[in-house]
GUNUDO-706790 format. One record per residue: residue number from 1; x, y negated, z negated of N, C-alpha, C in turn; residue in one letter. Coordinates in steps of 0.02 Angstrom, whole numbers. Layout:
N
PT    nr      n_X      n_Y      n_Z     ca_X     ca_Y     ca_Z      c_X      c_Y      c_Z   rest
PT   NUM        X        Y        Z        X        Y        Z        X        Y        Z      A
...
This chain:
285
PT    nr      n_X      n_Y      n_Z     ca_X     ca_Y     ca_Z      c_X      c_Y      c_Z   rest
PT     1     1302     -258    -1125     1356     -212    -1139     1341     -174    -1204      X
PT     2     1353     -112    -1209     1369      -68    -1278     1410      -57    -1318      X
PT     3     1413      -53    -1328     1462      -42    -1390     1484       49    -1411      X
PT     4     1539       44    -1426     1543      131    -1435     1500      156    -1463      X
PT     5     1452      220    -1486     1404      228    -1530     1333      217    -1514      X
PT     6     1301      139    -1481     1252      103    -1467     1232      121    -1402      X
PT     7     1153      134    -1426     1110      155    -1372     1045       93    -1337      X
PT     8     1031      124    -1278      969       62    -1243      934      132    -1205      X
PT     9      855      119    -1257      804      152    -1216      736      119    -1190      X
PT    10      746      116    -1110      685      104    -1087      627      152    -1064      X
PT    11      554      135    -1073      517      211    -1057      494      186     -989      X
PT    12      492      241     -953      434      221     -891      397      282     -875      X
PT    13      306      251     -865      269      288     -856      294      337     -790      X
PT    14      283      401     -791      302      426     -730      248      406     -669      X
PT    15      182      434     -693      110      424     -654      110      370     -648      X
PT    16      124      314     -660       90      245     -631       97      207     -569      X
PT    17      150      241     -542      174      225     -461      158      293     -426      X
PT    18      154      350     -462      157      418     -436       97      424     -457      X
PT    19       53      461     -419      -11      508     -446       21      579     -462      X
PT    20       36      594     -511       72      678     -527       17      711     -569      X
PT    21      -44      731     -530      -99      768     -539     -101      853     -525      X
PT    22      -74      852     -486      -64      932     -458      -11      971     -497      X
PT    23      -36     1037     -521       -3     1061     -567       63     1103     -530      X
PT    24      128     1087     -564      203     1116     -506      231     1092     -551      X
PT    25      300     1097     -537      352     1078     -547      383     1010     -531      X
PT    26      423      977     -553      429      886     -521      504      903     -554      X
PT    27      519      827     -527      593      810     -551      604      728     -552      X
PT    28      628      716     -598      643      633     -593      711      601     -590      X
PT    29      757      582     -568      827      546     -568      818      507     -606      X
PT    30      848      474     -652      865      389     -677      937      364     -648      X
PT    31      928      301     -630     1009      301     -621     1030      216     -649      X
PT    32     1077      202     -670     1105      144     -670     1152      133     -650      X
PT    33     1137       72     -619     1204       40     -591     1278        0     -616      X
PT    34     1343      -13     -600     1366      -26     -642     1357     -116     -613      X
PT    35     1331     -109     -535     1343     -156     -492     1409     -186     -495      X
PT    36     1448     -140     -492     1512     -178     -443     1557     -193     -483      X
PT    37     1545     -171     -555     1567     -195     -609     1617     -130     -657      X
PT    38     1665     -127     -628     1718      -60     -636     1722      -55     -702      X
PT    39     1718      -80     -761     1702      -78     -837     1660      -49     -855      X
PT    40     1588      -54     -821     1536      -12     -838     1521       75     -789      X
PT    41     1536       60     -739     1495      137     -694     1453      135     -692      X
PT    42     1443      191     -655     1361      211     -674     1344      264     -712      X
PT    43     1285      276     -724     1250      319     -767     1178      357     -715      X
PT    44     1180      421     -736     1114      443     -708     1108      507     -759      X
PT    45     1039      515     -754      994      586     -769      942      606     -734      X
PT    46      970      674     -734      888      706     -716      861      736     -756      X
PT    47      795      737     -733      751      754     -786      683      812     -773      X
PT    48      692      864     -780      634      909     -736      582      922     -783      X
PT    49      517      942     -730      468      944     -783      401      987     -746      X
PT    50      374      991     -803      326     1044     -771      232     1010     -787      X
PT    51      194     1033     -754      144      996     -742       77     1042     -755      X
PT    52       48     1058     -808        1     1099     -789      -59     1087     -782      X
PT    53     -119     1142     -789     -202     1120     -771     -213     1052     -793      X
PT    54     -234     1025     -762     -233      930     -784     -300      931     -839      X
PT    55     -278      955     -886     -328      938     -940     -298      921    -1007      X
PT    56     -317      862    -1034     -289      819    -1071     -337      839    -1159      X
PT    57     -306      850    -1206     -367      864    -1268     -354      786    -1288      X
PT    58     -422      776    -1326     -427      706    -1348     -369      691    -1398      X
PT    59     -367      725    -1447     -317      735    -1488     -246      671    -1452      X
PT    60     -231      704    -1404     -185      669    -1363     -170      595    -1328      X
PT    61     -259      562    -1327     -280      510    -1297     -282      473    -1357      X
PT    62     -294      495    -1421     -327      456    -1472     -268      402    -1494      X
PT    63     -195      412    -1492     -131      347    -1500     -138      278    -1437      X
PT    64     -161      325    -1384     -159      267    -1339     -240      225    -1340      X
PT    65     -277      236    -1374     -337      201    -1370     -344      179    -1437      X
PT    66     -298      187    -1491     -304      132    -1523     -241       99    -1500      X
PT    67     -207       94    -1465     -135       77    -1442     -192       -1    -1411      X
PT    68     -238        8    -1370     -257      -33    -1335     -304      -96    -1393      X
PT    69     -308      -66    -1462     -334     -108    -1497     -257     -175    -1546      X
PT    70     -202     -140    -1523     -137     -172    -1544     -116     -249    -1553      X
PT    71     -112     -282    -1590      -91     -344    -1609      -30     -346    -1571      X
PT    72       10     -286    -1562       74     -316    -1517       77     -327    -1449      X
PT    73       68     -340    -1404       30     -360    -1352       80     -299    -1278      X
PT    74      148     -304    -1306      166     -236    -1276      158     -185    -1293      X
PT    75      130     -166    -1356      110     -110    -1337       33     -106    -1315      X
PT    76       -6     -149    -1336      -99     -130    -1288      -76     -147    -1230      X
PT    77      -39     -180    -1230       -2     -166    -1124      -12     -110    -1096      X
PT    78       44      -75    -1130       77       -2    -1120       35       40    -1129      X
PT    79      -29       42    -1190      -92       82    -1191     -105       68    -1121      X
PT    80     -139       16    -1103     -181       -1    -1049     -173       41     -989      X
PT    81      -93       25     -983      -55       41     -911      -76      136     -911      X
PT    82      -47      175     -981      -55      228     -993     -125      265     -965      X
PT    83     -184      242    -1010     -222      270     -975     -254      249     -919      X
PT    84     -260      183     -905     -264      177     -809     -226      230     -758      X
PT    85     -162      232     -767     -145      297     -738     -166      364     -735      X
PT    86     -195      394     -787     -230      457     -774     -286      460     -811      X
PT    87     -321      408     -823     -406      392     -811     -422      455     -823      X
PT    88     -443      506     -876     -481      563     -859     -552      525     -882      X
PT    89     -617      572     -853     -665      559     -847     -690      531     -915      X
PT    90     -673      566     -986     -717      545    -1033     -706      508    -1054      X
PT    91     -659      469    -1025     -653      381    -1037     -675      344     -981      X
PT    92     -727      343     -957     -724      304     -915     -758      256     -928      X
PT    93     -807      241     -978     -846      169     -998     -793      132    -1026      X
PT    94     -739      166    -1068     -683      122    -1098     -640       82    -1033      X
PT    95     -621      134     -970     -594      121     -924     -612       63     -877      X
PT    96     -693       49     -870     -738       27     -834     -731      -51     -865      X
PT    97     -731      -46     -934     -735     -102     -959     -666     -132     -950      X
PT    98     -617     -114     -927     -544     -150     -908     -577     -231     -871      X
PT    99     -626     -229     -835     -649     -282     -796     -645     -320     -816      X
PT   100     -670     -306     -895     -695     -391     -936     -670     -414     -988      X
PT   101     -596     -382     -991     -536     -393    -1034     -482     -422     -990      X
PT   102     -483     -499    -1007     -429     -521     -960     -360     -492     -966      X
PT   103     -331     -467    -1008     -277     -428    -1040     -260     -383    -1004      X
PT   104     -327     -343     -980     -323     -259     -968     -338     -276     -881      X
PT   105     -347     -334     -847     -404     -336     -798     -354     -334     -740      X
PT   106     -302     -310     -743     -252     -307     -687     -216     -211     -705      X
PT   107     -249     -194     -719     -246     -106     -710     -313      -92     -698      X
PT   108     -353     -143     -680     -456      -94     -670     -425      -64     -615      X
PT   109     -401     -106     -545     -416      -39     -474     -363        1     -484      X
PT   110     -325        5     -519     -294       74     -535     -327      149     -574      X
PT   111     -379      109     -630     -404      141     -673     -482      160     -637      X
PT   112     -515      138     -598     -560      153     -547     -527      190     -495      X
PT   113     -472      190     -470     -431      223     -429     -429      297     -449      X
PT   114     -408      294     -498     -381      375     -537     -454      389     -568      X
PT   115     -496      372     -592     -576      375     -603     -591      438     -548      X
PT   116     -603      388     -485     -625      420     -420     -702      465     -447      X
PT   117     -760      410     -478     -811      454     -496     -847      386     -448      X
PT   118     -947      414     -449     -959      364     -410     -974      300     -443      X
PT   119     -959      285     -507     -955      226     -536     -907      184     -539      X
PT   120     -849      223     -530     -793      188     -547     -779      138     -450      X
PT   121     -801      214     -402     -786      182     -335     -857      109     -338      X
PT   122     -900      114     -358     -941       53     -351     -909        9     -379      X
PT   123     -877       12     -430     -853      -41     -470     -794      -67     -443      X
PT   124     -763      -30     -399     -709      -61     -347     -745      -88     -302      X
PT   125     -784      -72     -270     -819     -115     -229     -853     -182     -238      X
PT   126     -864     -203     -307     -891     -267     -325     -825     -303     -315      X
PT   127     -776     -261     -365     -723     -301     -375     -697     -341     -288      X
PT   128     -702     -294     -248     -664     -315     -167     -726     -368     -150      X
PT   129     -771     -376     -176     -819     -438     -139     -827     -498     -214      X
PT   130     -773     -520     -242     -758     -545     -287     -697     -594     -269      X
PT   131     -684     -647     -310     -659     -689     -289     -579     -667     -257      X
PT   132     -521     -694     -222     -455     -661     -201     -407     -666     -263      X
PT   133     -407     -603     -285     -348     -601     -345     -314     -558     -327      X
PT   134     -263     -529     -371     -216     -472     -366     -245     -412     -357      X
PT   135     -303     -410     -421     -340     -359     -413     -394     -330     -341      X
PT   136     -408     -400     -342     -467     -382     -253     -416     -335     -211      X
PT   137     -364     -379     -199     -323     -350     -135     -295     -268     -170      X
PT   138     -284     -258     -218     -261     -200     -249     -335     -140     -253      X
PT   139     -387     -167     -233     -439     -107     -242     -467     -128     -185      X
PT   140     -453     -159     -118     -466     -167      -72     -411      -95      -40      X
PT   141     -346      -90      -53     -310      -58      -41     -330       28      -51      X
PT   142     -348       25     -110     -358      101     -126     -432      117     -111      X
PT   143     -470       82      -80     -547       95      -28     -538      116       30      X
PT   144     -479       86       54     -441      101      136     -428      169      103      X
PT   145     -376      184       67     -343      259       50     -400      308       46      X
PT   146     -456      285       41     -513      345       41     -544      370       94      X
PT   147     -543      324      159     -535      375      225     -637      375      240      X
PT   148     -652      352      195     -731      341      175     -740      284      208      X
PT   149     -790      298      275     -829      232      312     -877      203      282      X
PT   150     -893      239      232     -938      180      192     -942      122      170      X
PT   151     -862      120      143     -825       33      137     -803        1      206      X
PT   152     -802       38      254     -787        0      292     -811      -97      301      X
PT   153     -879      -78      311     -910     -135      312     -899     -191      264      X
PT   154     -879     -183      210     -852     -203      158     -788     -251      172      X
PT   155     -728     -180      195     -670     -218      203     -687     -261      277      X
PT   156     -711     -253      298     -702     -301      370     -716     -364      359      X
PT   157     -785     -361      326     -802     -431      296     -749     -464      250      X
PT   158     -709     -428      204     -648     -451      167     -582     -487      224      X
PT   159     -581     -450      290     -531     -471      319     -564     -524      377      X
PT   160     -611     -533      365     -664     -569      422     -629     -643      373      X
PT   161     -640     -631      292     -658     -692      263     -572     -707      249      X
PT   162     -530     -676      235     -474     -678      199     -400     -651      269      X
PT   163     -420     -677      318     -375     -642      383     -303     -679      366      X
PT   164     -304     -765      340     -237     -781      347     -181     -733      275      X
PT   165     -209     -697      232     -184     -649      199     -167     -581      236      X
PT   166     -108     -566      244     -117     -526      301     -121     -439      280      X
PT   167     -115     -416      190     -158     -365      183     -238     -366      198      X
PT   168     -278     -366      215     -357     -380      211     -381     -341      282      X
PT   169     -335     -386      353     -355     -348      399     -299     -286      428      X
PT   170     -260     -293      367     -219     -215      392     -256     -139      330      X
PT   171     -300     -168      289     -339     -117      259     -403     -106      283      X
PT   172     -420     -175      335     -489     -129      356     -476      -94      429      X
PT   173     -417     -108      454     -376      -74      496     -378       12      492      X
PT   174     -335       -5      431     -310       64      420     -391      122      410      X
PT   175     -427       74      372     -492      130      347     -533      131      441      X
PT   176     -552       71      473     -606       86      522     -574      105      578      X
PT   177     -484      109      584     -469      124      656     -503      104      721      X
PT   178     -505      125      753     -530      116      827     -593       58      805      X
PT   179     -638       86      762     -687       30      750     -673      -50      729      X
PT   180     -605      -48      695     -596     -106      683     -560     -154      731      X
PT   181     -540     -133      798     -518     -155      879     -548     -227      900      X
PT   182     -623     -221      900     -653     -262      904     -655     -336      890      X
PT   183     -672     -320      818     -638     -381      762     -571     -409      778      X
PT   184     -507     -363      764     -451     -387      779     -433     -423      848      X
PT   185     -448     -381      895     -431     -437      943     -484     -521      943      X
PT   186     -527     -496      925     -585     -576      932     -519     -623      878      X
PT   187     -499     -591      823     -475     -627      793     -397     -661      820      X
PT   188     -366     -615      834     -311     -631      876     -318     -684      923      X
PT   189     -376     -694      945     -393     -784      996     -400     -854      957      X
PT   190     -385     -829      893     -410     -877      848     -350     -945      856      X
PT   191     -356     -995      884     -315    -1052      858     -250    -1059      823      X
PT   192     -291    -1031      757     -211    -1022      705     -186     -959      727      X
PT   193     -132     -959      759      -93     -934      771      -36     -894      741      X
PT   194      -11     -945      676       44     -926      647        6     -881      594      X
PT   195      -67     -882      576      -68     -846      517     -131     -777      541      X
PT   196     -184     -817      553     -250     -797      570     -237     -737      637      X
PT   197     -205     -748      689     -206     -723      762     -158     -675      748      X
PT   198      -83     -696      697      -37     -660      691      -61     -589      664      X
PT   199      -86     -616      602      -93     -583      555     -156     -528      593      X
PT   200     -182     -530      629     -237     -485      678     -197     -435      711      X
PT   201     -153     -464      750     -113     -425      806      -78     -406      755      X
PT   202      -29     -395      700      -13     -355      665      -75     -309      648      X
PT   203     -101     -317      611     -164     -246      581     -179     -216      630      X
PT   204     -173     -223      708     -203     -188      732     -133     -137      744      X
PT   205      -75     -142      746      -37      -68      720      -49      -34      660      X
PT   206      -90      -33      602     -115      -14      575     -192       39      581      X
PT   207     -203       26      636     -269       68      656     -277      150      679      X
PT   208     -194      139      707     -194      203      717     -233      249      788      X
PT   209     -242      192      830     -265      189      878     -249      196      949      X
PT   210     -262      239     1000     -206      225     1070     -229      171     1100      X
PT   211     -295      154     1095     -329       94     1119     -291       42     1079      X
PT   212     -272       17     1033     -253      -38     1038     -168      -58     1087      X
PT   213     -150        0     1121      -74      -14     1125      -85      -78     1210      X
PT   214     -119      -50     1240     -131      -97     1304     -128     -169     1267      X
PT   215     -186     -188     1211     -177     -242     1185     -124     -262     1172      X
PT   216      -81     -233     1113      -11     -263     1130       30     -272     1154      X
PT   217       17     -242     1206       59     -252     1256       59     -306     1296      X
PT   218        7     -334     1290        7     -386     1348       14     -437     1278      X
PT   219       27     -432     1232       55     -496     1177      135     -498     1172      X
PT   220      148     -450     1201      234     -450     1208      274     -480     1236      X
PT   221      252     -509     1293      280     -583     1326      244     -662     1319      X
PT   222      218     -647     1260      183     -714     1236      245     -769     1203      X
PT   223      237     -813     1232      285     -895     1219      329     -883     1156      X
PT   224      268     -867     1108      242     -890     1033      303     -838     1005      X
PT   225      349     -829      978      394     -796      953      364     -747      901      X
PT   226      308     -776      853      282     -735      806      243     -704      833      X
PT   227      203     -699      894      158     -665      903      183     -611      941      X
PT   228      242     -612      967      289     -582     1023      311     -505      967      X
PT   229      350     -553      903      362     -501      840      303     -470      799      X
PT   230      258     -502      808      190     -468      771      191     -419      829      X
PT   231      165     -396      871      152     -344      935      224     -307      948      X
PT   232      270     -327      934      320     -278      914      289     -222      867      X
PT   233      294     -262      809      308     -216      764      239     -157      740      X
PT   234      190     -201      777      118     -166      766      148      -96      820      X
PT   235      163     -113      865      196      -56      923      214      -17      897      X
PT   236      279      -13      858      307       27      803      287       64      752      X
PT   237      232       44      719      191       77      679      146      139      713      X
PT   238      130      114      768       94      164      809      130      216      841      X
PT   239      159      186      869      215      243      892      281      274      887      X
PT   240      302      246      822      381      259      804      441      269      830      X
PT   241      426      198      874      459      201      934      477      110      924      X
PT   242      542       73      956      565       23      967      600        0     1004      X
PT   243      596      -50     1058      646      -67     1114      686     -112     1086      X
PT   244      678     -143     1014      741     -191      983      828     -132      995      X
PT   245      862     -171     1015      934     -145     1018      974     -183      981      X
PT   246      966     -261      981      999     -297      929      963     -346      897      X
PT   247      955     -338      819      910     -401      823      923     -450      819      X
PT   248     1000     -469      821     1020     -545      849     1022     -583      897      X
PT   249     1026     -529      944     1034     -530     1017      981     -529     1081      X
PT   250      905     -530     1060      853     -488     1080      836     -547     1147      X
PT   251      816     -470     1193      800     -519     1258      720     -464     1264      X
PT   252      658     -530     1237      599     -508     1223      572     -487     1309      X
PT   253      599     -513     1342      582     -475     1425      576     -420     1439      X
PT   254      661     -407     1426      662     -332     1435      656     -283     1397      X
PT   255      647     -317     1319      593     -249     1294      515     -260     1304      X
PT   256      494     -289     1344      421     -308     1364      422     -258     1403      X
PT   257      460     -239     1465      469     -209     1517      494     -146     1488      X
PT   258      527     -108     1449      554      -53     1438      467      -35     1410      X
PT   259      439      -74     1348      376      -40     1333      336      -14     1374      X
PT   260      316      -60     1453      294      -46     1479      273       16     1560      X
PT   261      355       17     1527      373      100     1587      342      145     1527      X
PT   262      355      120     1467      353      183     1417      292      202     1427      X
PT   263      234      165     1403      182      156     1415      144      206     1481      X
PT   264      172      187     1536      148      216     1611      186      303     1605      X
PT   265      244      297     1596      264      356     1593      251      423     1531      X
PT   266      221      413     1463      207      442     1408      139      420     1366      X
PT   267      125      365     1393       67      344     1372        4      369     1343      X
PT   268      -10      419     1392      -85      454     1385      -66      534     1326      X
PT   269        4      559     1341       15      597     1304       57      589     1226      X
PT   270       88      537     1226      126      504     1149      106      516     1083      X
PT   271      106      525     1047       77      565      975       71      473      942      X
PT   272       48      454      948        4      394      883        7      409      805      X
PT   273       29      359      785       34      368      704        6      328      687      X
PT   274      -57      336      601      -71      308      570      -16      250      511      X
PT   275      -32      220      498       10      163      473       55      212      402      X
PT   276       13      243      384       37      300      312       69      360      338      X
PT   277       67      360      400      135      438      415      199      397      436      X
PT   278      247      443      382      315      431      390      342      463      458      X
PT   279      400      444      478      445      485      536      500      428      546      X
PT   280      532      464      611      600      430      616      589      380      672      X
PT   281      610      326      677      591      263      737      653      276      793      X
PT   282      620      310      839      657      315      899      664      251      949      X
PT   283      722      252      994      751      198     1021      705      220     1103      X
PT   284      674      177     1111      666      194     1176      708      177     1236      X
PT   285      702      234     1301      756      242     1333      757      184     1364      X
C-alpha cells in the first residue's frame, strides 16, 4: 500500500521478451491491478515511443558494461540482461564470454540469439550438445527459429536423446518439418508411453506437415487417454481446427469420427499451419 505522496518504481527492459529492432513507432501499456481489492483500483499507462536506425554509440553501452563489473548483484544482473537483449556486434567477445560466467550464463542463448553472427550461432550450437539445462533447451529453441537445416541434425539428435522433455522434439519438429516424420513416429512406438511416445505424437503437430495428419489420426481412438489428447491437440496446431465441444463432457469417438469426415472431405485442400502462425480455432462441423 502507499501512502498519499509515496511512489513505487519498477523498470522493465522493453527488448528482452520483445526483439524491437526495426525502426517505427511502438507503444507499451503498464497496468496494475487492484485484484479485487476496491481500496486500491487499478492503475495503467501508456507509453509511446519511437525507434530509430539501430545504431547504438559506445558512449551509451559504457554504464552497462561496467554495470556488469557491479558488487551489487542486481544491478550486473540488470547489466547482463541489458545487453544480452540487443547484443550489438562490437560486443560480442564480452557477449560470448556470458558462457563462462555462472552469473551471466543464463542470458548466453539470448545474447547469441540477438548476436546472430557466425560465432555467436556456433556457440549456440555447442551450447545445444551440452549437458540439459535451461540454457540448452533455450538455444535449442532459437536454432528452430532460424528456419536453417543446418541444425537440423543437431536438434534431432537433442530430441532423439532428451524425447521424455517434451520441448526437444517439438523444436526439431518445428525446424525439419516433414523431415522430422520419420523420427517421430518411430518414436511414438516407444513403450513409454506417458512421456517418450506422448511427447512424439505431440511434436509432430508442430511440423507443420499434411503428412503427419493421417498419423494422427489413427492415434485418436487409442485406449490410452494421453495419447488420444496428445493427437488432439497436435491436430489443432496443424489445422486450427477442433472437434472438442465440451471438455468435460468429451465423447473421444465421435470426435475421432467428425476428424475423420473432415479429413476425407477437406483434407487434400485445408491450409496447414506451422506451430508459430496464429489464427482463430474453428469448431468443426
Amino acid at each position: 500500500m502507499l501512502s498519499p505522496g509515496e511512489s513505487y518504481t519498477e523498470r522493465f527492459l522493453l527488448n528482452f521478451d520483445h526483439e524491437i529492432n526495426i525502426p517505427g513507432d511502438y507503444w507499451v501499456e503498464a497496468k496494475h491491478s487492484g485484484l479485487g481489492n476496491p481500496t486500491m483500483g487499478d492503475v495503467h499507462t501508456k507509453l509511446n515511443f519511437r525507434v530509430e536506425e539501430n545504431t547504438i554509440p559506445p558512449s551509451e553501452l559504457q554504464p552497462w558494461l561496467d554495470g556488469l563489473k557491479s558488487a551489487d548483484r542486481e544491478k550486473s544482473m540488470e547489466a547482463a540482461r541489458a545487453l544480452a537483449s540487443i547484443a550489438p556486434p562490437s560486443l560480442e567477445e564480452t557477449l560470448l564470454g556470458f558462457i563462462d560466467k555462472p552469473e551471466f550464463r543464463g542470458y548466453t542463448a539470448l545474447a547469441f540469439h540477438r548476436l546472430n553472427t557466425p560465432r555467436s550461432m556456433d556457440a549456440m550450437a555447442e551450447l545445444v550438445q551440452g549437458p540439459v539445462t535451461n540454457e540448452q533447451m533455450e538455444a535449442a529453441h532459437y536454432l528452430a527459429m532460424t528456419g536453417n537445416q543446418r541444425w537440423y541434425p543437431l536438434l534431432g539428435d537433442a530430441a532423439e536423446k532428451n524425447v521424455r522433455i517434451s520441448s526437444y522434439p517439438a523444436y526439431a519438429a518445428e525446424l525439419g518439418g516433414k523431415k522430422a516424420l520419420p523420427m517421430l513416429i518411430a518414436l511414438a512406438k516407444d513403450p513409454d508411453r506417458e512421456f517418450t511416445g506422448g511427447n512424439a505424437i505431440m511434436a509432430m503437430g508442430s511440423t507443420g506437415s499434411r503428412d503427419a495428419i493421417p498419423v494422427l489420426l489413427g492415434y485418436l481412438n487409442s485406449p490410452d487417454i494421453n495419447i488420444s489428447d496428445r493427437a488432439s491437440y497436435a491436430l489443432q496446431l496443424l489445422t486450427h481446427r477442433t472437434a472438442i465441444r465440451d471438455e468435460f463432457n468429451r465423447n473421444r469417438r465421435t470426435e475421432s469420427a467428425e476428424w475423420s469426415q473432415w479429413w476425407k472431405r477437406e483434407g487434400a485442400t485445408a491450409r496447414i499451419y506451422k506451430e508459430t502462425e496464429c489464427g482463430e480455432i474453428i469448431q468443426l462441423p
